[in-house]
C-alpha positions, 0 to 999 in steps of 0.5 A: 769561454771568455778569453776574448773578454779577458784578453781586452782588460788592458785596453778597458783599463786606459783611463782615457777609455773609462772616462768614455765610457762613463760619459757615453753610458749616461749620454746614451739612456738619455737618448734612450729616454727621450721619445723619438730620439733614440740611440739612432740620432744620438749615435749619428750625431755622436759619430763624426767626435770618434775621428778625433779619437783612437779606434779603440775609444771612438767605437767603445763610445758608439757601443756604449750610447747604443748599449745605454738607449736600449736601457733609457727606453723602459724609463719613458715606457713606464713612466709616461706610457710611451716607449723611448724606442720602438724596442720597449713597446712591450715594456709598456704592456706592463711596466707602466700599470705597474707605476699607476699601480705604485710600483715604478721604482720596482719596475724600473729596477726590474728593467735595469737588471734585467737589461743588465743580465741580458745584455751580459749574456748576448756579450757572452754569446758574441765572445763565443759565436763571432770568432767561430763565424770569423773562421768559416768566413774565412773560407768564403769567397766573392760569391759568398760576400754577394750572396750574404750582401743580398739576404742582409738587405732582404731581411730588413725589407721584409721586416721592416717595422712600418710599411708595406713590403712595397716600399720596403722594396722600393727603399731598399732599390733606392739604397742600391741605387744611391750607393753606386753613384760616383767613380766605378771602384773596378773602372774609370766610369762616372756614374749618376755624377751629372757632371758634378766633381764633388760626387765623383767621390760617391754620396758620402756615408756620414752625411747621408745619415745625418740626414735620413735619421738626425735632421729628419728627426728634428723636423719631426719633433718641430711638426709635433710641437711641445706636450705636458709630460705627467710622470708617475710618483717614484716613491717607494725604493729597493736595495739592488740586491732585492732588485736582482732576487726579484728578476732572478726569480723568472731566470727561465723567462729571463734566459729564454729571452735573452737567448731569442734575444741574441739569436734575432739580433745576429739575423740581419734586418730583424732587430730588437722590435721583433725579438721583443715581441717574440720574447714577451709572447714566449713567457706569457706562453710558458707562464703558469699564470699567462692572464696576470700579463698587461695587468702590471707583472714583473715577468713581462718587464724582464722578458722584454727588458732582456730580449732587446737589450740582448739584442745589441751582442747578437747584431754586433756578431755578423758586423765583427765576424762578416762585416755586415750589418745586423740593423740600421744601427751596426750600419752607421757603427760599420760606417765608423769602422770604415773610418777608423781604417778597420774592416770588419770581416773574418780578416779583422780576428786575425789583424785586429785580434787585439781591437777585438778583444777590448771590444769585447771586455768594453762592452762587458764594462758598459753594461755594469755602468749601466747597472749602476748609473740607470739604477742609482740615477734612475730619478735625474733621468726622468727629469729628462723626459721634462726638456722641450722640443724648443730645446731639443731640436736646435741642438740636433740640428747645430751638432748634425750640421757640424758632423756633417761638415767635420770629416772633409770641412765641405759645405757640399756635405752638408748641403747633402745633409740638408737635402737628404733631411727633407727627404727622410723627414717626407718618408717617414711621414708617409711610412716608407722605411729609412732601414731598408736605404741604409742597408742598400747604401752600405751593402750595395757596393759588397754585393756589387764587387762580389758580383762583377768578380765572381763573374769574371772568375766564371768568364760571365757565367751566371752559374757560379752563383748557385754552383756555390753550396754557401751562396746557393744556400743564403739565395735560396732562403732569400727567394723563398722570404721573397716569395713567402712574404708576396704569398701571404700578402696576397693570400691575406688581401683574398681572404679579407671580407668585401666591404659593406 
């Protein structure tokens, strides 16, 4: 059953890797931590400093911040009520009553096993499932890459976590939109270049990013301005062998969200937010004693903790096996495959079986120093939640415009840096989603070439598309989520009272 981890053990045990990883695993719960930077900025700002490394170490570093942040977020959620990320907005529920009530050590410790047996398990899942997808994608043709393109970007307009299906929409168009500017790839055109030889190359993927989610990002913390941060008293401590009999002790609850956790993390565009939330309902449903949870039980810290950290296998399996994202974080991870000259896809089990499998065991390894460093170290990282904007934000902001320039020493790129930063920073205030763009830019050109090549096989015909039993399958669903999200929300708008 873990082959696939086993047979990566050599690569893990390079001691360039391990050195990595121990710098990453802690780097990654401190942008955890903080709120409202997130394993998104640290994992753009961090991604131009793997093209200097080997593919191997540049996407185990990627891995090992994402992995970590999902940890750091249940350290601010307990302790000042606040979640690191939107995927411990559960953890709040009762992790911090339990910290008011003297026990946050106990849920802290809660929380870091809890994420380290969740993420554990989706590692397990990913080992078994990905290779198996691999294999019947390996059958599919352009039709198929088209389709599976085209429900990728659906699902994540449809739930996206702010906003209304409107501008999930219209952000999604503007992604396509962005990622068809430069040279046709199957022609001599020039699309939306205005005459401008530097985007002849396309809108680059690193700066576009840097933009949308690190630049932004910092100018909200600027609007936001520094606040007093009061954390709750971290007394009282157990043993990791007590913390592990505490969390075993709800193994349905803990296997259960794992598993949702895995499971909605593979769909993509749904992410951790959602699997969270059906995880922590899904204890309190089955739970004997459903009143006791939001009152400061332990349950509901392992059941969120769990489901989100599970959630880093579950949306790794459609980037390794098909080469599409499962959330706007594996987009900028699939950005750094790109780079590193790896295309993931069901071709990558066969030419980079070997990449693969120290993927696997990497992640394994990630997760124990997790266990480790989050449990041992849990005191320094609260301190973390201490540092001010003043601080924060100008080191955003120099390592952004650094990366931005780093991978073709062009002040053009980070002029787009710069200009897409304003433009992420003015969505995000007005609730538009930024998930939706990323998915359009790294989806549109696959659905793009799936497309104009299918087409061309039929001679034209349109028919091809649901002629396919795969590509009719994954357009139907996508019509129907279509359909049945524009259904409720008309339905729901009818059913709303007139005001008074």
């Amino acid at each position: 059953m873990l082959a696939g981890i086993i047979g990566g053990w050599n690569a893990v045990l390079d001691i360039n890797l391990l050195f990595t990883l121990l710098f990453s695993v802690p780097l990654g719960i401190v942008v955890g931590v903080l709120p409202g930077v997130g394993a998104m900025v640290g994992i753009t700002v961090l991604l131009p400093l793997t093209f200097t490394m080997g593919p191997v170490v540049g996407i185990s570093m990627l891995i090992a911040v994402y992995c970590g942040s999902f940890y750091g977020g249940s350290v601010s959620a307990i302790l000042i009520n606040t979640p690191g990320s939107p995927a411990a907005i559960c953890t709040i529920m009762d992790g911090y009553p339990m910290a008011r009530n003297g026990e946050a050590h106990r849920a802290m410790n809660a929380a870091v096993v809890a994420s380290f047996l969740g993420g554990v398990i989706s590692v397990i899942l990913l080992t078994l499932c990905a290779p198996l997808i691999a294999a019947v994608a390996l059958k599919f043709s352009y039709t198929e890459y088209f389709a599976i393109a085209i429900f990728g970007i659906i699902m994540v307009v449809t739930t996206s976590e702010k906003g209304s299906f409107a501008k999930g929409i219209a952000m999604g168009t503007l992604g396509l939109i962005i990622s068809t500017v430069g040279q046709d790839k199957m022609g001599t055109a020039e699309r939306f270049t205005f005459g401008i030889l530097d985007l002849s190359r396309g809108l680059p993927l690193l700066p576009v990013l840097v933009g949308l989610f690190a630049i932004s990002q910092a100018l909200a913390l600027t609007e936001k301005g520094t606040k007093p941060v009061h954390l709750q008293n971290m007394e009282k401590r157990t043993g990791l062998l007590a913390s592990f009999k505490d969390v075993l002790g709800y193994k349905l609850t803990l296997l259960k969200s794992s598993l949702i956790g895995t499971a909605v993390g593979a769909i993509p565009g749904t992410g951790s937010s959602i699997s969270t939330f059906v995880s922590y309902s899904e204890a309190k449903r089955a739970s004997k004693t459903p009143e006791k949870f939001g009152t400061g039980y332990v349950e509901g810290i392992i059941a969120s903790e769990s489901s989100n950290n599970s959630v880093t296998g579950g949306a790794l399996i459609p980037v390794l096996a098909l080469g599409i994202p499962g959330d706007a974080i594996t987009a900028i991870m699939l950005g750094a495959f790109l780079v590193h000259g790896l295309i993931p896809g069901p071709m990558l089990f066969i030419e980079s079986l070997d990449f693969v499998n120290a993927i696997f065991a990497t992640m394994m390894v990630t997760y124990v120093l997790v266990l480790f460093v989050g449990f041992y170290g849990a005191k320094i990282f609260a301190s973390v939640l201490k540092i001010r904007e003043a601080i924060l934000v100008p080191v955003i902001l120099v390592l952004s415009f650094l990366g931005a320039y780093s991978i073709n020493s062009s002040l053009f790129d980070v002029g787009i840096s710069c200009v897409f930063g304003v433009v992420g920073y003015i969505l995000n205030k007005y609730n538009f989603p930024l998930a939706p763009i990323v998915m359009g830019l790294i989806l549109g050109p696959i659905a793009e070439e799936g497309l104009r090549r299918s087409l061309m096989v039929s001679k034209g015909s349109w028919s091809i598309l649901v002629t396919q039993p795969i590509s009719a399958s994954f357009l139907a669903l996508s019509a129907l989520i279509v359909f049945r999200k524009a259904y409720v929300l008309l339905f729901s708008k009818k059913q709303k009272p007139a005001a008074c």
